[in-house]
C-alpha positions in Angstrom: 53.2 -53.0 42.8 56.1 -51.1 44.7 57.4 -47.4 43.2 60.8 -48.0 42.7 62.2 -44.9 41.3 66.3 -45.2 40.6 68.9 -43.4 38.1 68.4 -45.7 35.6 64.2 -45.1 35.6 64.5 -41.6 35.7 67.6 -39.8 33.9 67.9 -38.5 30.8 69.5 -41.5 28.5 72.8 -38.8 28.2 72.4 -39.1 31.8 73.6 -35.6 33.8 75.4 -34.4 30.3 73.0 -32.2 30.5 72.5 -28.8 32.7 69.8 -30.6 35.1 68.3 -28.2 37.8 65.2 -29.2 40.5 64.1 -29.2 43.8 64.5 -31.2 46.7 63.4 -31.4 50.2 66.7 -31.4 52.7 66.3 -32.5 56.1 68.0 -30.2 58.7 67.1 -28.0 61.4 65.6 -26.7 60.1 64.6 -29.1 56.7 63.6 -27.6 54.0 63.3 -27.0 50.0 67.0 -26.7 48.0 67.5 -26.0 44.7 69.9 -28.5 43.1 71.6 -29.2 40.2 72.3 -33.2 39.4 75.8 -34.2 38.4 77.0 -37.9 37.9 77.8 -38.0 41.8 75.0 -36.3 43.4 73.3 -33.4 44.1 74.5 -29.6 44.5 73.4 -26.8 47.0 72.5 -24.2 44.8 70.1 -22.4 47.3 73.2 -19.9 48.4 73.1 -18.4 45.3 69.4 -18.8 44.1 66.8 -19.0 46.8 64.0 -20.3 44.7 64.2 -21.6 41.2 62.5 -18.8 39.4 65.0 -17.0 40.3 67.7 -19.3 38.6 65.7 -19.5 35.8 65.4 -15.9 35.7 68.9 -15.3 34.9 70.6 -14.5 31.7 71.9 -17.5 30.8 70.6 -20.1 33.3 72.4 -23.2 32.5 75.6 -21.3 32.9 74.8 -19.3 36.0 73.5 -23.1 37.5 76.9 -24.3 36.3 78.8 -21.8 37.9 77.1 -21.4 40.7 77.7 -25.4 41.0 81.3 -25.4 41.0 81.4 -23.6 44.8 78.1 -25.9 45.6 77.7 -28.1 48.6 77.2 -32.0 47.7 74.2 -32.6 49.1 73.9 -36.6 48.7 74.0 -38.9 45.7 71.4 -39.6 43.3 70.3 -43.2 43.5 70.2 -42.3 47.3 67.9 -39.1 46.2 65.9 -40.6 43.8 65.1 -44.2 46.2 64.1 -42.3 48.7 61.5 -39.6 46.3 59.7 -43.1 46.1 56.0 -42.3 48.0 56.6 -46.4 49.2 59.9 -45.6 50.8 60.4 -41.9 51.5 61.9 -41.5 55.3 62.3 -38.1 56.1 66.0 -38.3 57.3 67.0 -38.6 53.2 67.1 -36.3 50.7 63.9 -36.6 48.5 63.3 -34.7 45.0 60.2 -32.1 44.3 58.6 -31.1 41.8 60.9 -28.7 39.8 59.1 -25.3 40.2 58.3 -23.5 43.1 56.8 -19.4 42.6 56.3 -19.8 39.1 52.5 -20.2 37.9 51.6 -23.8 36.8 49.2 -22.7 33.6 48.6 -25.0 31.0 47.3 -25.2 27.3 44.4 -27.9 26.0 43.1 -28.7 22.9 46.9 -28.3 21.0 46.5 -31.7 19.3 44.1 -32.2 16.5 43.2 -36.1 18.5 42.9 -34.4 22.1 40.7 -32.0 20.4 38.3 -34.4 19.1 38.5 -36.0 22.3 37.1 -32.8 24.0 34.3 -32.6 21.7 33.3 -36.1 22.3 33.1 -35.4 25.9 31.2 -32.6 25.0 28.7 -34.2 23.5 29.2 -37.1 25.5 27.7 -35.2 28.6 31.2 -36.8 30.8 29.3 -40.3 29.9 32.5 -42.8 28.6 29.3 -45.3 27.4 28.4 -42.8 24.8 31.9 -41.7 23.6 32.3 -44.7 21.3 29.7 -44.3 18.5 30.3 -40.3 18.8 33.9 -41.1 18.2 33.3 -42.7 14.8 30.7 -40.1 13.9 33.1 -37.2 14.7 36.1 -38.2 13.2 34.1 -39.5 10.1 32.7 -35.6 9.5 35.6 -33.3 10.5 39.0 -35.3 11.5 40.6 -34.4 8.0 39.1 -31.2 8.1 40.7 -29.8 11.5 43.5 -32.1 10.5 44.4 -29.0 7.6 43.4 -26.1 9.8 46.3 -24.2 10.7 45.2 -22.2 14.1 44.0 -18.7 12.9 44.4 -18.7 9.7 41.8 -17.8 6.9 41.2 -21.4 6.2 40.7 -22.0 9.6 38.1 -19.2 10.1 36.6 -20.6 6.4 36.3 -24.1 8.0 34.5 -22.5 11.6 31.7 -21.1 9.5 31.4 -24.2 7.7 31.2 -26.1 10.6 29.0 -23.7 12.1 26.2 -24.3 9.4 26.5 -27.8 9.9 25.6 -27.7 13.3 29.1 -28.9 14.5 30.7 -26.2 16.3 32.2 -26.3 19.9 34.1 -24.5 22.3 37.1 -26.5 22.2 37.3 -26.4 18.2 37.0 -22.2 19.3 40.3 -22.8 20.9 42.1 -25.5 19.1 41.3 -23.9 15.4 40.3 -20.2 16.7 43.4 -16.9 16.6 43.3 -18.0 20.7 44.7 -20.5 22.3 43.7 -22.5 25.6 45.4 -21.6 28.7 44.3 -21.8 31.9 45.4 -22.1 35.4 46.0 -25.6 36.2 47.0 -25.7 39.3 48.2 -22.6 42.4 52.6 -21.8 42.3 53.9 -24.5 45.0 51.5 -27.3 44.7 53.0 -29.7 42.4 54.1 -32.9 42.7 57.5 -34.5 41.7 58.9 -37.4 40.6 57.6 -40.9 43.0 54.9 -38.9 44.8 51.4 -39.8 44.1 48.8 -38.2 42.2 45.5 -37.6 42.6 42.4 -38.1 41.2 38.5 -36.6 42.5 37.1 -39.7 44.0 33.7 -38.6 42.3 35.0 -39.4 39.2 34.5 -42.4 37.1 35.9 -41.1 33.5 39.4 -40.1 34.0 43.3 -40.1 32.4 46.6 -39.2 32.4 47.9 -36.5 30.0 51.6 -36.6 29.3 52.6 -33.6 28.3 56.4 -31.6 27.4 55.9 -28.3 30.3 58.2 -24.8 28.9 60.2 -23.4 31.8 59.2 -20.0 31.1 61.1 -17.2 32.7 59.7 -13.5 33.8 60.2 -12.2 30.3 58.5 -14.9 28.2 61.3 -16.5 27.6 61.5 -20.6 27.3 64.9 -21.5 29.1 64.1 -25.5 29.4 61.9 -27.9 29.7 60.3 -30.8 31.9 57.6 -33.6 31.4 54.3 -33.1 33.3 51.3 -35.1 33.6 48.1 -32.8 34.0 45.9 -35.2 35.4 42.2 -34.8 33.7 39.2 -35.7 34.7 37.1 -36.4 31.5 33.4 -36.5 33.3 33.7 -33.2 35.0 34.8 -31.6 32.0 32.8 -33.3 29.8 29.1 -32.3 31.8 30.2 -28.6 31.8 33.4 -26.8 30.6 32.7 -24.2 33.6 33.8 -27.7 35.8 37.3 -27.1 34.2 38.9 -25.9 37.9 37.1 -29.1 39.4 38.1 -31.4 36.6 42.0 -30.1 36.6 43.1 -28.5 40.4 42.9 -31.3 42.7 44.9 -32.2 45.9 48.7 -33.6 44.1 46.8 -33.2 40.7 49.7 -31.4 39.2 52.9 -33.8 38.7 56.3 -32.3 37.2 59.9 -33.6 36.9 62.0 -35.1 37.6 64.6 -32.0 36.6 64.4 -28.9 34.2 66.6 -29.4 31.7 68.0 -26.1 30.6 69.0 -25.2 27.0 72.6 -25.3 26.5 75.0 -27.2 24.3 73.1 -30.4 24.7 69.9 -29.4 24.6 67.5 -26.3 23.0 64.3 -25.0 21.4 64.6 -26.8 18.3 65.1 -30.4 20.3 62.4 -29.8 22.7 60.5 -29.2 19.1 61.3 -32.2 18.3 60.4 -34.5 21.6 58.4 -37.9 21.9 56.7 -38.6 25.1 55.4 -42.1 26.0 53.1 -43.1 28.5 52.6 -46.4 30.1 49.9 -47.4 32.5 50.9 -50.4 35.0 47.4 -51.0 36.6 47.1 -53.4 39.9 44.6 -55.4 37.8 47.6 -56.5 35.2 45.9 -53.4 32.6 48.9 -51.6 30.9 48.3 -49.3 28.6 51.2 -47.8 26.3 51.1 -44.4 24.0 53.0 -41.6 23.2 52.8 -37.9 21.8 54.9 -35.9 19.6 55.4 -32.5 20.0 56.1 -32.7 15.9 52.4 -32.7 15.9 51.4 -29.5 17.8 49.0 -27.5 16.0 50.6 -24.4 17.7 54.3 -23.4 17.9 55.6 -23.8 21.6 56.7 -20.0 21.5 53.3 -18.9 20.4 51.7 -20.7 23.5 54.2 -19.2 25.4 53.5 -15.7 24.3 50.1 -16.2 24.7 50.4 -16.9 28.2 53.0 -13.9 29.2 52.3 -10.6 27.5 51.8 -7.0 27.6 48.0 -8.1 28.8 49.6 -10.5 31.4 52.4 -10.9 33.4 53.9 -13.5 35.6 57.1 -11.9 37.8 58.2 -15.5 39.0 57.6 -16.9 35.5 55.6 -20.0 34.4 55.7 -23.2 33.9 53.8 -24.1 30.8 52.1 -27.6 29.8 51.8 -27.6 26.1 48.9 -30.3 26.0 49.0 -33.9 24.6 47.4 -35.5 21.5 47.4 -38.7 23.6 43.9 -39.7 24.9 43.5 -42.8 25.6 40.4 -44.9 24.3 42.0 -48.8 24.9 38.9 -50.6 26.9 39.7 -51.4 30.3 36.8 -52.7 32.3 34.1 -53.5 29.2 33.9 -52.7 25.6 33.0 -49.5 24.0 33.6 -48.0 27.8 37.3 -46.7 27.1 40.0 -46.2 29.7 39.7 -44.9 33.3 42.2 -45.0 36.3 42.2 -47.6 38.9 43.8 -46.7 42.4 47.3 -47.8 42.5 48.1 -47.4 38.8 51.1 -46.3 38.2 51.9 -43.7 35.5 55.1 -43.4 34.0 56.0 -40.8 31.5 59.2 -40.6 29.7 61.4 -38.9 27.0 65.3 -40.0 26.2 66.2 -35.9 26.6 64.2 -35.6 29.7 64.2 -38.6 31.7 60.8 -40.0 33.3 58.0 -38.8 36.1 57.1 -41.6 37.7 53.7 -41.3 40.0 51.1 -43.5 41.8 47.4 -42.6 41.3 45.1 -42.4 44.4 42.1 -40.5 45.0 42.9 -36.6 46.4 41.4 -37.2 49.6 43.5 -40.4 50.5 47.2 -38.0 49.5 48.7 -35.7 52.5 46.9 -32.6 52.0 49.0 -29.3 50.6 50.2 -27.5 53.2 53.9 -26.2 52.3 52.7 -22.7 50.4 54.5 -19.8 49.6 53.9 -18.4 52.6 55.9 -21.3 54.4 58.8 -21.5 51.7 59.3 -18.0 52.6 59.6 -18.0 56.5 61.7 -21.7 55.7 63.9 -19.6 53.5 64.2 -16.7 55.9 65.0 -19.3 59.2 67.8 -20.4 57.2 69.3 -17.2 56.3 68.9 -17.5 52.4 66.7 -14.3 52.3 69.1 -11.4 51.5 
């Protein structure tokens, strides 16, 4: 199956209403990263004015500084011509391509913020990472505590009531520490300059056998804690890992092109804020080479934890990020559909592809191969700096 990525597959349904800022690789001499903002006919230069996107997003009032700063931008192509060529199947290096929209900022994420996805993580606990046993723990699990954590409200005294219940029944687990406990989950999923955008591919361990998508809403998080937009991310898991040893987390989460964002961060403004993001849906469907295709979604209506709590439990007075974050929020979508034989769940074939969507946010589109079969990283903050200095937009 080709990856055709176009306007119509990847904007926002109000199409560039909104204030839509990203990356994209610009060939010159020499080439190099831009930061853009998307109007109806094209992309705009805004790389004079903001070097690197954290430091847009580090403005005042972003969407209005993008805005402004867009009206003395350079055109630098249009979009369909953009977004064909971000395609992994057709990319030529003379064209305009997108990137992932986030550059210095710290890709952190948060797990177990879904009452299914934490189930899911104690199955693979208990599962030792083996998908032939998650079946018959599944209906156990859910048959003794689903309700219960259903009703738990993170750190509170109900919740702390239902740990030492669950404690003297012998059910406790580290992810029901996190997903019921005062503390949330975050950890570092993957190093500042390594994601992926939309049309690229993604990459899974080829160890693994017991593996998933995660569509998930990512908080553009600015230098003082502040959430400033959003984007859809996929933080590619890898259920085995995890599941034999939750010290395999780094293993199971930072791989080579593991770490998918896009396609744009859409800023809050007039047509978009906190209470909206609040409110998103985020589908996933699977198109597998084998005919498989798989089809879910997750609302953030669900969260167990409110988007501004993660985020100030990521960016504190204990921790600080001075290029800001960019925050996934977990998923409550794990997917359980059989794929190969029955009671053995889903796993990734090479060549599915993933596409993840929300009407306010567009769709990341990506191609799953193994890690080691994806151009290695090599374009790291060191070489976005000497890029940005060769082409005078240091000051």
């Amino acid at each position: 199956m080709e990856l055709s990525i176009s306007t119509k597959n990847t904007l926002p349904v109000d199409g560039t209403a909104g204030t839509l800022v990203g990356r994209a690789w610009v060939p010159g001499d020499p080439a190099g990263p831009s930061v853009v903002l998307a109007r109806e006919d094209g992309l705009y230069d805004l790389t004079p004015h903001f070097a690197t996107l954290s430091l847009l997003l580090d403005n005042a009032d972003p969407a209005e500084a993008a805005q402004r700063a867009g009206r003395e931008a350079r055109r630098i192509c249009g979009l369909e011509e953009c977004l064909a060529n971000s395609s992994a199947d057709r990319r030529t290096p003379d064209t305009p391509y997108l990137l992932a929209p986030a550059d210095l900022q710290a890709l952190k994420a948060c797990g177990v913020t879904f009452v299914l996805s934490m189930l899911e993580r104690v199955i693979e606990e208990r599962a030792k990472g083996n998908p032939k046993l998650a079946e018959d723990i599944r209906a156990s699990i859910n048959e003794e505590i689903g309700g219960d954590l259903a009703r738990a409200k993170p750190g509170s005294f109900e919740a702390e009531r239902l740990k030492q219940a669950l404690i003297l029944r012998g059910l406790w687990s580290q992810y029901l520490e996190v997903g019921i406990g005062p503390y949330a989950e975050v950890f570092t999923k993957s190093q500042p300059m390594s994601g992926v955008g939309t049309g690229a591919d993604v990459g899974i361990h080829p160890d693994s056998v017991w593996n998933n998508p995660e569509p998930e809403v990512v908080l553009a998080v600015n230098a003082s804690g502040t959430i400033v937009g959003g984007t859809l991310g996929n933080d590619v898991n890898l259920r085995d890992f995890e599941g034999r040893s939750a010290l395999l987390l780094g293993r199971a989460k930072d791989n080579n092109a593991s770490c998918a964002l896009g396609p744009f961060v859409r800023l809050f403004d007039g047509t978009f804020d906190l209470d909206d993001l609040r409110k998103l849906v985020v589908t996933v469907r699977v198109d597998g080479p084998d005919q498989f295709v798989l089809e879910d979604s997750s609302s953030m209506a669900e969260i167990s934890r409110d988007v501004t709590d993660l985020a100030s439990q990521t960016l504190n007075r204990n921790h600080q990020y001075p290029d800001g974050v960019m925050l996934f929020c977990g998923t409550m979508f794990a997917p359980i559909k059989d794929r190969d034989a029955p009671g053995e769940g889903f796993t990734h074939k090479v060549g599915d592809i993933v596409t993840i969507a929300n009407p306010k946010l567009g769709a990341l589109t990506n191609r799953v191969k193994h890690s080691s079969e994806i151009a290695p990283w090599t374009f790291g903050t060191g070489a976005l700096m000497q890029n940005l200095a060769q082409r005078g937009l240091l000051r």
